[in-house]
TIBANU-525918 format. One record per residue: residue number from 1; residue in one letter; x, y, z of N, C-alpha, C in turn. Coordinates in nm, 2 decimals. Each point is the difference from the previous one (the first is absolute). Layout:
<sites>
(site NUM,'A',(X,Y,Z),(X,Y,Z),(X,Y,Z)),
...
</sites>
This chain:
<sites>
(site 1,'X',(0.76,1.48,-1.98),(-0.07,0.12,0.03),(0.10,0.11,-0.02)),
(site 2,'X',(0.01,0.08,-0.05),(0.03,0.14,-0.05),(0.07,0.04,0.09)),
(site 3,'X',(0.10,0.08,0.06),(0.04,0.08,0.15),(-0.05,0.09,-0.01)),
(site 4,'X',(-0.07,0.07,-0.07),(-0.05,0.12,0.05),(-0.15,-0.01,-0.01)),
(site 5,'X',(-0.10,-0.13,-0.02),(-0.10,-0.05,0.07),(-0.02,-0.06,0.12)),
(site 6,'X',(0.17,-0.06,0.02),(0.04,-0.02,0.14),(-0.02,0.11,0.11)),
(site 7,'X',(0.09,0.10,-0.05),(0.01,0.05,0.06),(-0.13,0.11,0.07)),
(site 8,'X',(-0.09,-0.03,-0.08),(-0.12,0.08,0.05),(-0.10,-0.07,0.09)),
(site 9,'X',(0.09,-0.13,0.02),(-0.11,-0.08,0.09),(0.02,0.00,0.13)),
(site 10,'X',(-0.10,-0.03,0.10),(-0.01,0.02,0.11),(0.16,-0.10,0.07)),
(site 11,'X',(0.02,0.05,0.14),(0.13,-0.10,0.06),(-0.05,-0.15,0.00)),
(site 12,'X',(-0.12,-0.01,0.00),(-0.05,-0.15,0.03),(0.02,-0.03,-0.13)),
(site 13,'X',(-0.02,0.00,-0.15),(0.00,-0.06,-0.10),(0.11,0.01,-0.05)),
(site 14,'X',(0.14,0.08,0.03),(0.10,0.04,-0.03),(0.10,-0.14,0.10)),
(site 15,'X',(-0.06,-0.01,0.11),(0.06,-0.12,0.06),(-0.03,-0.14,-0.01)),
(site 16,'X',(-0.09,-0.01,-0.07),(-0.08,-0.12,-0.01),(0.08,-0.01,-0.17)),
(site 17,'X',(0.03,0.04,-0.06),(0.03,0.01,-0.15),(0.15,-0.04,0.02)),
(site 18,'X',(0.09,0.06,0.13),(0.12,-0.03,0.05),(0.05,-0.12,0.05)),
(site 19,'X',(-0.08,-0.05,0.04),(-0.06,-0.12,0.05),(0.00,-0.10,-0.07)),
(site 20,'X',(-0.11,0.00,-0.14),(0.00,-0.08,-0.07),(0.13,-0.02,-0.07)),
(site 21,'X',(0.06,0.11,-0.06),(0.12,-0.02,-0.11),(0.12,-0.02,0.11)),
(site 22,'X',(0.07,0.02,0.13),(0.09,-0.06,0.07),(0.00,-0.13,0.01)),
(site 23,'X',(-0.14,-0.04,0.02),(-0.08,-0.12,0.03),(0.09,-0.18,-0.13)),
(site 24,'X',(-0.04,0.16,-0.11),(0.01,-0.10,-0.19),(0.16,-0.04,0.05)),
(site 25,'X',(0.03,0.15,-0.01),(0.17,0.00,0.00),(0.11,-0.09,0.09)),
(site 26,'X',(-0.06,-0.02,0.14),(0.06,-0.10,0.07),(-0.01,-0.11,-0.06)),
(site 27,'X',(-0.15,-0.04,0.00),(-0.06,-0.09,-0.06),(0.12,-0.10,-0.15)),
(site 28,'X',(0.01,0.07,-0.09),(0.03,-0.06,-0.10),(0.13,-0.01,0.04)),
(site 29,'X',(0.10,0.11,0.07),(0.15,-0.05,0.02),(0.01,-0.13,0.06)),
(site 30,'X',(-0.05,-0.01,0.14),(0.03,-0.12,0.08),(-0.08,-0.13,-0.02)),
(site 31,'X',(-0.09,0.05,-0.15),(-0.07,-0.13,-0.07),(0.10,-0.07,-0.05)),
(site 32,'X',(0.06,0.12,-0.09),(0.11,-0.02,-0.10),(0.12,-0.11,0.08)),
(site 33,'X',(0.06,0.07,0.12),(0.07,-0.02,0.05),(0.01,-0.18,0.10)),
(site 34,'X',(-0.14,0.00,-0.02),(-0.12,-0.11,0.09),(0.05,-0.17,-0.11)),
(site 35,'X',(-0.02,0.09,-0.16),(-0.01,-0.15,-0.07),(0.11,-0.02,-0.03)),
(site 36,'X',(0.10,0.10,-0.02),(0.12,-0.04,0.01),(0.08,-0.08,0.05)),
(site 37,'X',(-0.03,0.00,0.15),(0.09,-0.05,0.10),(-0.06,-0.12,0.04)),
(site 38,'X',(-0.17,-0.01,-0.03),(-0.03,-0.11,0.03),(-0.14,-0.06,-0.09)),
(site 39,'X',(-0.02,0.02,-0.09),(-0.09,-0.04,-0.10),(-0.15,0.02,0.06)),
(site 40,'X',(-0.04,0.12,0.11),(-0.10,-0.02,0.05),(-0.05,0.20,-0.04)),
(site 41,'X',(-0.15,-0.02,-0.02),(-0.01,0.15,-0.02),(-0.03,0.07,0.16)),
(site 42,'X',(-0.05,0.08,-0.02),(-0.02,0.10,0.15),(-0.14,-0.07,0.06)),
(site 43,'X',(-0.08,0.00,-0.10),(-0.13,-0.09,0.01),(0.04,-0.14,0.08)),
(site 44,'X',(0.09,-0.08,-0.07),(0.01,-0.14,0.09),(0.04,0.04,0.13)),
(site 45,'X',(0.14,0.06,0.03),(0.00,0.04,0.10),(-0.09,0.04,0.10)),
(site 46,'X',(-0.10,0.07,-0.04),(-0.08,0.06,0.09),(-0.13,-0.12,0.02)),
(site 47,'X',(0.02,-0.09,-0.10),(-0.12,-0.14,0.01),(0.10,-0.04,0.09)),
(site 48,'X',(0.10,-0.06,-0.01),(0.07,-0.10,0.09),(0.01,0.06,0.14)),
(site 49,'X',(0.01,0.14,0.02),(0.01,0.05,0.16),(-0.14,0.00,0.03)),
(site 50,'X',(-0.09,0.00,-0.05),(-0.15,0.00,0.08),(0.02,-0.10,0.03)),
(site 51,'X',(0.01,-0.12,-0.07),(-0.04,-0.16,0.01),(0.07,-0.05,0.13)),
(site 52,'X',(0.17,0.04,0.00),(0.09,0.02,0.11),(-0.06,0.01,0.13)),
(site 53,'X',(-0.08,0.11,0.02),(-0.06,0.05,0.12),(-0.15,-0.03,0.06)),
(site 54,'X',(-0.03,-0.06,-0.08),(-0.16,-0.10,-0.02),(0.04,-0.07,0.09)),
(site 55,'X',(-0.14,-0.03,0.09),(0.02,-0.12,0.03),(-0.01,-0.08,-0.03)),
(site 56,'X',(0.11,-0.16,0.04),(0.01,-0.09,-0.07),(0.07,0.03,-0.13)),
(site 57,'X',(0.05,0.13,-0.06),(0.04,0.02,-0.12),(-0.08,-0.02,-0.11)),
(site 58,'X',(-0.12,0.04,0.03),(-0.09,-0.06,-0.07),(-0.13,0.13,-0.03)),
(site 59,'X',(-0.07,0.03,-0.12),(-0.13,0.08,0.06),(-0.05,-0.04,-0.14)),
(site 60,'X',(-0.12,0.03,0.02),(-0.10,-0.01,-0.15),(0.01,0.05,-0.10)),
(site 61,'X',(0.04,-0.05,-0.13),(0.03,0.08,-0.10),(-0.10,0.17,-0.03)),
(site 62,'X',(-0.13,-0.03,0.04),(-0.07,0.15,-0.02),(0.07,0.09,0.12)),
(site 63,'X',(0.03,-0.06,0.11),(0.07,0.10,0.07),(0.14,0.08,0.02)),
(site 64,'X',(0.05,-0.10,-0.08),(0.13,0.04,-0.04),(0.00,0.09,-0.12)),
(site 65,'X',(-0.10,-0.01,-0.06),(0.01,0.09,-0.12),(-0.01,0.14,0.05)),
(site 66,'X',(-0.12,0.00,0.12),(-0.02,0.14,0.06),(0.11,0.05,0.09)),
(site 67,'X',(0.08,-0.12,0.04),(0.13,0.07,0.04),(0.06,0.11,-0.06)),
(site 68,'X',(0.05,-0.07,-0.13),(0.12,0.04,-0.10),(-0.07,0.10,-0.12)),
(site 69,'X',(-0.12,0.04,0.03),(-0.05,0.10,-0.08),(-0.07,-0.08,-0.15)),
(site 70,'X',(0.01,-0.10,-0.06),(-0.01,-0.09,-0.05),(-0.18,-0.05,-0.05)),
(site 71,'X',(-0.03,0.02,-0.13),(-0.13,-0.10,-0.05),(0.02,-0.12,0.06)),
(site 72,'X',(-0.12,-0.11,-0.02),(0.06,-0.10,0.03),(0.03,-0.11,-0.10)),
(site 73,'X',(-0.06,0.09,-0.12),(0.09,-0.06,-0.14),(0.15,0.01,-0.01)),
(site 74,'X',(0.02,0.12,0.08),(0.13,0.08,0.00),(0.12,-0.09,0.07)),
(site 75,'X',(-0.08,-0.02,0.13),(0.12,-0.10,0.12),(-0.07,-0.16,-0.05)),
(site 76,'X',(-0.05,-0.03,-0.08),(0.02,-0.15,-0.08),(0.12,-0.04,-0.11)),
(site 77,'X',(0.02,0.13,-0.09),(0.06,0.01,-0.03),(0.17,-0.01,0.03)),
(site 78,'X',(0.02,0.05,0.13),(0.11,0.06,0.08),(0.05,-0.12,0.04)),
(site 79,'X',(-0.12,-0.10,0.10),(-0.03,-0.06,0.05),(0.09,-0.12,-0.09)),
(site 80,'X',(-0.05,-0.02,-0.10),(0.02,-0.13,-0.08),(0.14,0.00,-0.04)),
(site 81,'X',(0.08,0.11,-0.04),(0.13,0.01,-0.02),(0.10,-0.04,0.12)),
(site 82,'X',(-0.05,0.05,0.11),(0.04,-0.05,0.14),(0.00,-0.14,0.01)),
(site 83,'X',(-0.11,-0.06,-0.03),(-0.03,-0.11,0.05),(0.10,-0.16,-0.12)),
(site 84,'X',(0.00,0.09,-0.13),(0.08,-0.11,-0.08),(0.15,0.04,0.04)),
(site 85,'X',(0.06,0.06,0.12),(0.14,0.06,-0.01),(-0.03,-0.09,0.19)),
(site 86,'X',(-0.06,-0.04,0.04),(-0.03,-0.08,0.12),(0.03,0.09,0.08)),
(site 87,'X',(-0.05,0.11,0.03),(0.03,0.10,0.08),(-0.19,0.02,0.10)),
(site 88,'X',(-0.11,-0.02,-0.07),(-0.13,-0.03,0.02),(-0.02,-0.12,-0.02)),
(site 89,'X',(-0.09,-0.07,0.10),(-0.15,-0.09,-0.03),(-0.11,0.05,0.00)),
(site 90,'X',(-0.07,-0.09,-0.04),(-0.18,0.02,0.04),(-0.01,-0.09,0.08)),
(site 91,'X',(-0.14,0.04,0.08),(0.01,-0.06,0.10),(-0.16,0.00,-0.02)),
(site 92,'X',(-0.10,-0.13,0.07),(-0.06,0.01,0.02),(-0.11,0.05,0.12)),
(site 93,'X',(-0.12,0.03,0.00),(-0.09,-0.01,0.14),(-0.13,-0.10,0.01)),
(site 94,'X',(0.05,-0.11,0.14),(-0.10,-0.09,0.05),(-0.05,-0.02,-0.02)),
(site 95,'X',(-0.10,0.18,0.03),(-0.17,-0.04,0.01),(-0.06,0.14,-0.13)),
(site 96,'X',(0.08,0.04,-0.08),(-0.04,0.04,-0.10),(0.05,-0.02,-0.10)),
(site 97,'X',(0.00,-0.07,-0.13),(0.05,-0.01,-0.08),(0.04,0.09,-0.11)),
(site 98,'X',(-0.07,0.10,0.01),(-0.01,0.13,-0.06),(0.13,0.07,0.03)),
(site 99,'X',(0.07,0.01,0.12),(0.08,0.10,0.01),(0.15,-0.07,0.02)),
(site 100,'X',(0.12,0.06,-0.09),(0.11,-0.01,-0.03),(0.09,0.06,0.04)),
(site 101,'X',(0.11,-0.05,0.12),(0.07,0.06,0.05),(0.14,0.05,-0.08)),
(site 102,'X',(0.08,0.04,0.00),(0.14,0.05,-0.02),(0.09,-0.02,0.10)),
(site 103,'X',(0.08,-0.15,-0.01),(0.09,0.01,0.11),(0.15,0.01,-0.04)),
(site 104,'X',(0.07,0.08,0.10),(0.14,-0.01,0.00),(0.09,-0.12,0.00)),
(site 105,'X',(0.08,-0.02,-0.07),(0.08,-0.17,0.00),(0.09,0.05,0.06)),
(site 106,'X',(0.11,-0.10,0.03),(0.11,0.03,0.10),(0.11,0.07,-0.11)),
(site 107,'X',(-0.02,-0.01,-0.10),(0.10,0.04,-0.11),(-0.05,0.15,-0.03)),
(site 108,'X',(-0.12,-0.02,0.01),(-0.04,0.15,-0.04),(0.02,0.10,0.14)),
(site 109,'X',(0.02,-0.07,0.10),(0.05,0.08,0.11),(0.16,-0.01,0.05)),
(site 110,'X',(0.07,-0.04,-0.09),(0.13,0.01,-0.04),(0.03,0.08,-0.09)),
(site 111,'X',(-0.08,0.02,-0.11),(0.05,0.04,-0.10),(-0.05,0.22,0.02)),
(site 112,'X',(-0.14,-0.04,0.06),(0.03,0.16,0.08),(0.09,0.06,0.09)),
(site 113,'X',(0.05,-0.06,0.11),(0.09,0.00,0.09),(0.16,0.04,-0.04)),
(site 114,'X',(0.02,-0.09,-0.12),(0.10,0.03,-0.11),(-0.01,0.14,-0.07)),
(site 115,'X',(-0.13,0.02,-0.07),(0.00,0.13,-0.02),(-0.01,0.12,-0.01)),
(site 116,'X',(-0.06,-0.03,0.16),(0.05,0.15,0.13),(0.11,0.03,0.02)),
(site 117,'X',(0.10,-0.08,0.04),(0.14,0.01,0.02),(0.06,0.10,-0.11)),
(site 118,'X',(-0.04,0.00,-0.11),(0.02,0.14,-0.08),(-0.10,0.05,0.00)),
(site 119,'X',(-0.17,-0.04,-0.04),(-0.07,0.11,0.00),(0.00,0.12,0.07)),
(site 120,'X',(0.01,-0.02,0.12),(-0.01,0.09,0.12),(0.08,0.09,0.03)),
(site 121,'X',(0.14,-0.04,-0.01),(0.11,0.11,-0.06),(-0.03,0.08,-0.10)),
(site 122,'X',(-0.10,-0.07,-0.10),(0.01,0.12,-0.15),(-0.10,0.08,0.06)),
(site 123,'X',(-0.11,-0.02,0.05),(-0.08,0.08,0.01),(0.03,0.13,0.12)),
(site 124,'X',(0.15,-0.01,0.14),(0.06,0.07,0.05),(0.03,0.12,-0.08)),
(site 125,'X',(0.09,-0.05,-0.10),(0.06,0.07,-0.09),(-0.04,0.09,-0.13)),
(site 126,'X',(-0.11,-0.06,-0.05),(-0.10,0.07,-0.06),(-0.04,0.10,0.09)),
(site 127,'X',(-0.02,0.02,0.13),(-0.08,0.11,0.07),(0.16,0.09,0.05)),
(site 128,'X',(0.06,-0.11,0.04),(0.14,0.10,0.04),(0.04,0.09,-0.12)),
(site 129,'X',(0.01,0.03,-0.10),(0.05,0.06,-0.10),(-0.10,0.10,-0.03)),
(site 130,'X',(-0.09,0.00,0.07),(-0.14,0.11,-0.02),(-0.02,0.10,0.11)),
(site 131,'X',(0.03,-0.08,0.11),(0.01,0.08,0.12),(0.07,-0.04,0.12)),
(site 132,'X',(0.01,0.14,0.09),(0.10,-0.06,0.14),(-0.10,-0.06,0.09)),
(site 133,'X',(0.11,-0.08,0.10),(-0.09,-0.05,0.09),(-0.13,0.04,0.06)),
(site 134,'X',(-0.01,0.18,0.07),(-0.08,0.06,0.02),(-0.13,-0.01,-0.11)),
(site 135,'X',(0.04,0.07,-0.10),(-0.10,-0.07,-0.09),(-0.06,-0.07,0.00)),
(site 136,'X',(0.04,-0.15,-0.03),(-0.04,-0.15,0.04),(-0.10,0.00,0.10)),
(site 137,'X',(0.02,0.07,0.12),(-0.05,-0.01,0.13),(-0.14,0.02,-0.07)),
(site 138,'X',(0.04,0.13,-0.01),(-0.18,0.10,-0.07),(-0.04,-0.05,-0.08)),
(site 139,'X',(0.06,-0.07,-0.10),(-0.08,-0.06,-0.10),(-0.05,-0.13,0.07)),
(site 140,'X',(0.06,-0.02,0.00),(-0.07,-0.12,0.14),(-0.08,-0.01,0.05)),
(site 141,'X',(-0.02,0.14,0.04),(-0.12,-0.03,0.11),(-0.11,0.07,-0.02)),
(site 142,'X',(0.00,0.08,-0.16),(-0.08,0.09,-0.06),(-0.08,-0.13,-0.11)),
(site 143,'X',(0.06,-0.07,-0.03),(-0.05,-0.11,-0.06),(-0.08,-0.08,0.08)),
(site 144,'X',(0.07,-0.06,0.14),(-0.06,-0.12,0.07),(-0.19,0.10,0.05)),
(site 145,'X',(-0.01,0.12,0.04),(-0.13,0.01,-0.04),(-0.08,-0.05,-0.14)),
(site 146,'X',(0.05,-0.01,-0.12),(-0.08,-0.07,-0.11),(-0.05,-0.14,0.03)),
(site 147,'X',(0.10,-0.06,0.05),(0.05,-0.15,0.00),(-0.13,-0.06,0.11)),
(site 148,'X',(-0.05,-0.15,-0.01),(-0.05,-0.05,0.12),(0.05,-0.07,0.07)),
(site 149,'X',(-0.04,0.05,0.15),(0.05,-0.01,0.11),(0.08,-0.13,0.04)),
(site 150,'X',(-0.04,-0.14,-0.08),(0.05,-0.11,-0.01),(0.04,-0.08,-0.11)),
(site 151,'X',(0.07,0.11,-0.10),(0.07,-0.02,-0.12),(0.15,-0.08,0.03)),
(site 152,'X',(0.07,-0.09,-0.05),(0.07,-0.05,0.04),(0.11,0.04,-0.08)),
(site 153,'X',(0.09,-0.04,0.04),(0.15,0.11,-0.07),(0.06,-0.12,-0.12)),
(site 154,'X',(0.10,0.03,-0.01),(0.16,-0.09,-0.13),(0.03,-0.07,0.04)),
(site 155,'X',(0.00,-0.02,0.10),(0.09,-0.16,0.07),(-0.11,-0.09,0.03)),
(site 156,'X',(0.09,-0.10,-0.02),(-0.11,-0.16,-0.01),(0.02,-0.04,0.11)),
(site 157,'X',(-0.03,-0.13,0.13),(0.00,0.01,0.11),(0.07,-0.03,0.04)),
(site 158,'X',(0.06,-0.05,0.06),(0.11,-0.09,0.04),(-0.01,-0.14,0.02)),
</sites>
């Protein structure tokens, strides 16, 4: 978009546009930064910390999709790369045959655990170089209104 179509737009579309491209821009560094250090994209990561926090480590592939923002052509895909690197299983259900779980392996909850130990630091630092602590605060807490109320954070559980 243009900056001077930008700039004609209301504060709400002007922030939401801000939003989106800080959004890309983190995004691709600590992607970048993500498969480097550990062959995993930002996507796995964020499949393997839902699964993490599931109970049982475990949730339904259609629901995990709705986690992670995800088709469910999209997180089969994701899913299946995961799963030949033994980081996922599938898992079945009892009394439905229809539905296909996504569970966490013990490796795949090693191998996230492993890549928080740096992810988590890059992502400090990506924000530290943008703004001061105070900052952080407000952005913090000007964001966690967007956010739902039981969105779960970066770190996997202990």
């Amino acid at each position: 978009m243009p900056s001077q179509v930008l700039s004609e737009q209301s504060l709400g579309i002007r922030s939401f546009v801000a939003l989106l491209r800080g959004y890309r821009n983190a995004r691709r560094q600590l992607n970048a930064q993500l498969i480097a250090d550990h062959g995993l994209t930002g996507a796995d990561y964020d499949v393997l910390l839902h699964l993490a926090w599931a109970p049982d480590r475990c949730l339904r592939r259609v629901d995990l999709a709705d986690e992670v923002l995800l088709t469910a052509s999209g997180v089969t895909r994701l899913l299946d790369g995961l799963e030949r690197s033994g980081f996922v299983e599938r898992g079945s259900c009892d009394t439905d045959r229809r539905v296909v779980y996504a569970v966490l392996t013990e490796s795949g909850l090693a191998k996230l655990r492993e890549a928080s130990e740096s992810h988590l630091p890059q992502i400090d630092a990506f924000f530290a170089a943008r703004f001061d602590d105070g900052e952080l605060g407000e952005l913090s807490a000007f964001l966690a209104r967007l956010a739902e109320a039981d969105a779960i954070g970066c770190e996997p559980p202990v």
